[in-house]
N, C-alpha and C positions, 0 to 999 in steps of 0.2 A: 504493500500500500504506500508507503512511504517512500519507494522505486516511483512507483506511479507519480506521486504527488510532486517530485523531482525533473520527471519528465517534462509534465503536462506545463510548469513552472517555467521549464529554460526555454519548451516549444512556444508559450507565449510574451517569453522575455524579448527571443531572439526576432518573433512577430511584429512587434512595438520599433523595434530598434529596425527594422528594414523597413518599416512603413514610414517612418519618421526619414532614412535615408535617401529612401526611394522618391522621394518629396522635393529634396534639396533644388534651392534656385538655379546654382549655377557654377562654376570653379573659381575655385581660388585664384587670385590672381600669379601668386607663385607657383602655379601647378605645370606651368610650362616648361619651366627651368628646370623643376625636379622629372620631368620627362627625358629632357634633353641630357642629363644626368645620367638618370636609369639604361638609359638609352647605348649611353658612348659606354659606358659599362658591358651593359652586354654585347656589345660586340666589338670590344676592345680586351676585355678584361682586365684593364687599367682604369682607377681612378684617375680626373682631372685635379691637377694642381696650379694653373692657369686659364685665366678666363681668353676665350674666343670669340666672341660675341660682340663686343664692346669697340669702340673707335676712343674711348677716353683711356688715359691712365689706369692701369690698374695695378695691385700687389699680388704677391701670391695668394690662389685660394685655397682656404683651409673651409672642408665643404662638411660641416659636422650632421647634416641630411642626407649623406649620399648611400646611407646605407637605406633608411625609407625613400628614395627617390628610387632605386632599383627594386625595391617589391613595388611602389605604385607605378611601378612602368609593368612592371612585369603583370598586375593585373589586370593594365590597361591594352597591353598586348596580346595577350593570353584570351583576354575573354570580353574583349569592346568595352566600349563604354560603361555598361552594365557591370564591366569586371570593376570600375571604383566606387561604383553604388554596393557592391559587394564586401568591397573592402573596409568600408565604414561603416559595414554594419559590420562585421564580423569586430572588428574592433571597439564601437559604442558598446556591443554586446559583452567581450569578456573586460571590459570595463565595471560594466556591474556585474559579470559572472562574480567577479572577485572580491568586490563589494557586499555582495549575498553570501559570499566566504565568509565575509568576514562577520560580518551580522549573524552566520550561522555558531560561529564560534562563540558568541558571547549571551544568545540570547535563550530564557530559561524557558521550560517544558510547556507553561503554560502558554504563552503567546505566538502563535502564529507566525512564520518566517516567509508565508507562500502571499503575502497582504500585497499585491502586486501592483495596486493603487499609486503606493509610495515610490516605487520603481518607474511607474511611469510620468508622473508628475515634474520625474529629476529628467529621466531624458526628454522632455519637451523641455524644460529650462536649458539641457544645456543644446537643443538642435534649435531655441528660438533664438541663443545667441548667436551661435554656428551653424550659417543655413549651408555653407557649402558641403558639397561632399568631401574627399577623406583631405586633409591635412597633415602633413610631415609631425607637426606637434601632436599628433592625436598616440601614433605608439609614444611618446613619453606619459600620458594620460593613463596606457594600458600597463605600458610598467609601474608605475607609481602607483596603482591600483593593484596590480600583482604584488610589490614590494611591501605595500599596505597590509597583505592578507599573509604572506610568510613571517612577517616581525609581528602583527597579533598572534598568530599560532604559534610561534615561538615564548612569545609572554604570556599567555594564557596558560597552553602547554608544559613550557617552563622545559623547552627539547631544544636545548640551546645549540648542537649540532647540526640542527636543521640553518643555522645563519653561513653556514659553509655556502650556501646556495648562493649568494647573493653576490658575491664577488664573483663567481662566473656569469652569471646573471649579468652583474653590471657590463662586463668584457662585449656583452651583444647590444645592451642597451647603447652604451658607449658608441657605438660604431653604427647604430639606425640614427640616433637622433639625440643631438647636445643637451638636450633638458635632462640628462643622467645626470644631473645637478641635484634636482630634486630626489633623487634614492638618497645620496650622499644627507640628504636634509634629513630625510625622515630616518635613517640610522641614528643620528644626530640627535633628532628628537626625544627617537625612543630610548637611548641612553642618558641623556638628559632626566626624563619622565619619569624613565623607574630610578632614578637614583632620589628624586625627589619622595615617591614611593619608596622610599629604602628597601626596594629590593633589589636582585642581580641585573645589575648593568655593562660589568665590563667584557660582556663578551660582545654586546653590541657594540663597543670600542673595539674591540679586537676585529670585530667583523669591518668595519668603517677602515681600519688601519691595513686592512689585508687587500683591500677597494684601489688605495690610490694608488701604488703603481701596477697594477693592472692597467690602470687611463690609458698607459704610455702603448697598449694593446689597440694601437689605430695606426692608420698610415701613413698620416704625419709625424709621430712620435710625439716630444714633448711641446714641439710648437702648436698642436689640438691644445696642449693644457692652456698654453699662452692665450690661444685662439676665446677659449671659452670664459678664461677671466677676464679678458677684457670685455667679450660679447655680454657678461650676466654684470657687468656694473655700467656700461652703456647706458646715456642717457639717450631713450629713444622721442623726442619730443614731439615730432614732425611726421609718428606714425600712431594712427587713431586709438587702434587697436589695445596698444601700450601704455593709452591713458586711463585715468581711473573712471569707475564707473558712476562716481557722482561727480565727476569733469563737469563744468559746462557742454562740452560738445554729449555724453552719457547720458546728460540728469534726467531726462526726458525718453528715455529709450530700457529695454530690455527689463520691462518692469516684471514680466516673469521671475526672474532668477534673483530679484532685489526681493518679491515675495517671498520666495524660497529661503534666500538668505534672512532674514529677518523672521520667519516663521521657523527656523532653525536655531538660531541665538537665543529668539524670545520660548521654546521650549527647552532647553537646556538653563534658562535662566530661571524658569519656573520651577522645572524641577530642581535645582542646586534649593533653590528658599522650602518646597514643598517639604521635601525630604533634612531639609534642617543642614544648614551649609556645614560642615565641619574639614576643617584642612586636612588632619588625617587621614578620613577617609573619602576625601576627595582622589580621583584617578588624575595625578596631572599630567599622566602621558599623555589623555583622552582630550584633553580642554588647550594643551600645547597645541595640539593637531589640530585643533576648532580654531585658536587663535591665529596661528601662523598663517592658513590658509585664508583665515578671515581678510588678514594684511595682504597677503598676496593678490587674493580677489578685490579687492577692494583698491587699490592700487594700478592693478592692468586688468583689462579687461579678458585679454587675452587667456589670462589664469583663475577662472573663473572653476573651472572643472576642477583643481585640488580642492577646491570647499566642494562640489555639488559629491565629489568620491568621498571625503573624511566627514561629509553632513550626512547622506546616507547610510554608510557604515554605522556609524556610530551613535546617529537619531532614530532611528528607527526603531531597536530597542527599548531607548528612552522614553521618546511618542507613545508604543504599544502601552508597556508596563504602566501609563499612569492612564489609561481608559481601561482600561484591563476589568474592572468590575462594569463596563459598556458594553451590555451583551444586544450583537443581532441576531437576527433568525437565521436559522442552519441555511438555510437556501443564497444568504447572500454572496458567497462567494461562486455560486450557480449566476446567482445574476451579474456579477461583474463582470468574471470570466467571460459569459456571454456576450456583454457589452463589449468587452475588450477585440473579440474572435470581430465583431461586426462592422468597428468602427477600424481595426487593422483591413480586414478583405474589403472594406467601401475601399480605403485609402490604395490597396496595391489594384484593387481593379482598374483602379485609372491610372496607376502609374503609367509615366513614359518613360521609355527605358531606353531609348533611341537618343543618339548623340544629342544632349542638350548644346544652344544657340545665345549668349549671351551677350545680348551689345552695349553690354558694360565693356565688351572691351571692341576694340575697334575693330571690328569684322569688316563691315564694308569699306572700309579705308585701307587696310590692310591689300584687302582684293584689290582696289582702284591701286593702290603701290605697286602691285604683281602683275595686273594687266595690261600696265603702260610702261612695265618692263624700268621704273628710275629708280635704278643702281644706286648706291651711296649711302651716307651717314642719314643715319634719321635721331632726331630728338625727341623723345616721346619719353611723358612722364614714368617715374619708375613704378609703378604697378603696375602699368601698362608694358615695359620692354621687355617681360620674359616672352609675352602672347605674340608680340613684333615681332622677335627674336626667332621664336617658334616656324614660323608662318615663311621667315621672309631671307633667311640667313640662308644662304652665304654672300647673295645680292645685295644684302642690307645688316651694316653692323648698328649699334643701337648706345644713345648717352647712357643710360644703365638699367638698373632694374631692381627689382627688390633684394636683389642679394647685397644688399648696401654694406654692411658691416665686413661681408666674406670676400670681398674684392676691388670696392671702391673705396679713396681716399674720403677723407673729413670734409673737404669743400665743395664732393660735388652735390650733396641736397639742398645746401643754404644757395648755392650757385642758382638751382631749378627753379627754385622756392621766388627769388627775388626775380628772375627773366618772369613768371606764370603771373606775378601781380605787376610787374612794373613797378618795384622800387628800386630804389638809387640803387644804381649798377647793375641794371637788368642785362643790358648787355655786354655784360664779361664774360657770360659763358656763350656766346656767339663769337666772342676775338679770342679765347682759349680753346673752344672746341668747336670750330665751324659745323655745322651741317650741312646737308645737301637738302632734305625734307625733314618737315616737320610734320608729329601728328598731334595735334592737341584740342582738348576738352574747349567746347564751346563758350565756357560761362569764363572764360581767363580773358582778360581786359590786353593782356601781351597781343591779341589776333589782330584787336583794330591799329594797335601801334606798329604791326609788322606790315599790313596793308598797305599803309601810310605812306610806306617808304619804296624807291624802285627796286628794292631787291629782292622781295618775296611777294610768290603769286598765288592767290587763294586758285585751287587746281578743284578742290571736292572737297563740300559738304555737307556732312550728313544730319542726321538728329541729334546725335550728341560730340563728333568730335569735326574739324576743319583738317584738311590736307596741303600744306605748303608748301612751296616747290621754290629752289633759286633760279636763278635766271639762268645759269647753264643747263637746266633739266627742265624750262618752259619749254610747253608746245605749245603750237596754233589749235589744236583738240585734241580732246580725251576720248579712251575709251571711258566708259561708263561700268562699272561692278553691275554684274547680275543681282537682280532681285527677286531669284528663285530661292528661297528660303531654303528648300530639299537641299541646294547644291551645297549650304553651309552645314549642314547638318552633316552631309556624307563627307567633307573634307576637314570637318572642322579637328580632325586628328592628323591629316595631312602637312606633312615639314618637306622639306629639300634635305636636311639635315640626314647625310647617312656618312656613317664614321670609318664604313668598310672603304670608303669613297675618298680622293682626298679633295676634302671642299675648298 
């Protein structure tokens, strides 16, 4: 029976989590890059450690993605489109597999662990913040949540052998995805926690101390470690994502996950008073991990998901135990389940699963670039150059792109920044990096000032971005981009980029 109830639990876990996937608006705007990535990979079998792409200055790159950029290539290869709708769920899913670990580990006989409700509430909080499909940071999500579930079963357990895991563990984490930052945290914590708990800590020390050179177990060696402390004290100002969630530009958005968080603190703060606060037997491993996470969410937006993994794990128990004398009728988990089965199969029966078409990013400008055959440098905002980059390389090298930190110098976002509004010294990054075309976003005041002048010529405008052209790549006409929608959809995975080739 309890096989069964196991089952039925992960078959509608894993439901919830591809309904919500299979939903998603549109790609990330770095999803190009870690293609191109995955890509020279598998059929190189060398890592890159210099960017190709780019007409500006750049350093070495140190690509701390490039092990997630070769699985989402690979299941973008392997199985269409549909293979990174796949792949976000599989990973949203053992996200809270690990989660429900851990929750299963701590919670007592009488309260229900199968309350599926609470499971699902947290992954619409965290897919209304992240609508894209799968992201590079999502495996650091999956291991901090697996990291989460072997350091409680070792402190519950009290099978302190079982911490041998984690430092091979880390050796993979390490080498998919830089956020192996935060394992190093929660080791940290939980040694911290229980010493505060005067109980056994120092193996989780010894387990943290066997971790760090391992790092050096990447293929930069110690310049990854270099790589990664400067990238985690990096002030990222100028990127949305990495601002707090009561920002001004936030305050008014993602009010999902500010319910969650707040209906998370404010039952943990209820019960600490309900149950009569006392230090001693307070858990402050458990309220560290509430904290920490709290600050980290609260701070970037980005890192939202360490609270929605350490609020679920560990509220959930919480939450049950104080309704606990709230009894419903036997049939209500008949009816949820039901509800749940109904409102997943509404959602996948319409799923599309055919190349989604995004023009967030410059699709039909792109095409108008391609079709009129002009060669050269383009300037296009960096969120936009991996998708340029993708589409139009090796005809078209690109000012940069969001790999900012991994190969571009420090001047060139304040450079973009200043040309896009027209303040003083807008054009310095025209006399330092010339371009041949421009592609940029409609609502930038730089358009009518480049008009103005004999050097650039509006060539194609679409609905959201203009296309610029210097005077040596004007023509008396253009072709025109197809406005067959089909055509973008079937190409919209189509590069020139082939590395058995030499571009």
């Amino acid at each position: 029976m309890q096989k069964a109830k196991n089952i039925i639990f992960y078959v509608f876990l894993f439901l919830i989590c591809l309904s919500f996937a299979s939903h998603a608006l549109g790609y990330d705007y770095d999803l190009w890059a870690r293609l191109i990535v995955g890509k020279y990979v598998f059929q190189t079998g060398h890592i890159l450690t210099h960017d190709f792409l780019s007409y500006t200055p750049t350093h070495e790159w140190i690509d701390h993605e490039w092990g997630a950029s070769v699985i989402i290539y690979a299941f973008q290869h392997w199985f269409g489109p549909a293979g990174i709708v796949w792949l976000q769920t599989i990973l949203t899913f053992l996200i809270f597999y690990f989660a429900f670990k851990v929750i299963e580990l701590n919670i007592p006989n009488h309260i229900s662990k199968y309350n599926i409700v609470f499971y699902f509430f947290a992954i619409y909080v965290i897919q209304d913040v992240f609508f894209y499909p799968v992201r590079c940071h999502m495996f650091t999500f999956m291991f901090f949540a697996m990291f989460l579930y072997i350091l409680e079963y070792v402190r519950i357990k009290q099978n302190y052998k079982v911490l041998a895991i984690l430092p091979l563990l880390m050796i993979l984490w390490n080498n998919i995805h830089g956020g192996m930052v935060a394992g190093l945290g929660l080791m940290l914590i939980y040694a911290i926690g229980e010493a505060l708990n005067k109980k056994t800590f120092k193996y989780y020390i010894y387990a943290f101390l066997a971790t760090i050179p391992l790092l050096l177990i990447n293929p930069y060696g110690f310049k990854y470690l270099q790589f990664l402390l400067m990238a985690n004290t990096m002030a990222r100002k100028d990127i949305v994502e990495w601002w707090g969630i009561f920002s001004p530009y936030h305050m008014y958005s993602y009010f999902a996950f500010k319910y969650f968080m707040l209906f998370i603190l404010g039952l943990e703060c209820v019960k600490v008073f309900r149950d009569g606060f006392s230090y001693a037997r307070a858990d402050k491993t458990k309220f560290l991990l509430i904290l920490a996470t709290t600050v980290l969410a609260v701070q970037h937006l980005k890192l939202i998901r360490f609270f929605v993994i350490v609020g679920i794990a560990f509220a959930y128990v919480d939450f049950y135990s104080m309704i606990k004398d709230f009894s419903l009728t036997k049939w209500k988990n008949l009816v949820i389940y039901t509800f749940l089965a109904l409102f997943c199969f509404s959602l996948l029966r319409v799923a599309d699963y055919r190349p989604k078409v995004s023009f967030v990013f410059p699709v039909l400008e792109t095409e108008f670039v391609k079709v009129n055959n002009l060669k050269g440098n383009i300037l296009v905002n960096l969120g936009l150059g991996s998708y340029v980059s993708y589409k139009l390389y090796p005809n078209n090298l690109i000012y940069m792109d969001g790999r900012y930190e991994e190969v571009y110098y420090d001047e060139m976002i304040p450079l973009l920044k200043k040309f896009h509004l027209v303040a003083d010294g807008w054009d310095e990054v025209l006399k330092k990096y010339p371009p041949d075309v421009m592609i940029l976003e409609n609502e930038y005041p730089i358009i009518n000032k480049l008009t103005e002048t004999s050097n650039w010529h509006e060539a194609y405008r679409g609905n959201r971005f203009t296309v610029l052209v210097s005077n040596k790549l004007k023509k008396e006409s253009y072709q025109q981009p197809t406005m067959n929608f089909t055509h973008y959809e079937n190409s919209i995975f189509d590069t020139n980029i082939d590395f058995r080739k030499k571009n």
